[in-house]
C-alpha positions, 0 to 999 in steps of 0.5 A: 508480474513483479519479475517483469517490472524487475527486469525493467528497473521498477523494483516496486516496494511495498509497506504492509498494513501494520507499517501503513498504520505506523507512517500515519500512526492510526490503527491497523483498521482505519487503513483497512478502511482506507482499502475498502474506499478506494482510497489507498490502492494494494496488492493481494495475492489470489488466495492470500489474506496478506494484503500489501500496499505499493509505497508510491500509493502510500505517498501519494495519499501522504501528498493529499492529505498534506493539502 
């Protein structure tokens, strides 16, 4: 899918869990759960406990919480 959206000129970035949590500085699990809310969208591979989340989704939720 990634290659894909590379091929047509959306290289999509993304933050790990960690950085997240560093942007907003709070910890680790309150992104975590942040997730399990629906209210931070992520990616993760099938089989993976890696768990990434696209920086458009970080923003947006950066802008609502600025209101």
């Amino acid at each position: 899918m990634q290659a894909a959206q590379e091929q047509q000129g959306q290289d999509i970035k993304y933050l790990t869990q960690q950085e997240v949590a560093g942007r907003f500085r709070v910890a680790p699990s309150t992104v975590k759960n942040w997730r399990e809310r629906g209210l931070l969208r992520y990616f993760q591979a099938p089989g993976s406990s890696r768990v990434l989340y696209p920086i458009d989704a970080v923003e947006e939720l950066e802008r609502q919480s600025i209101k």
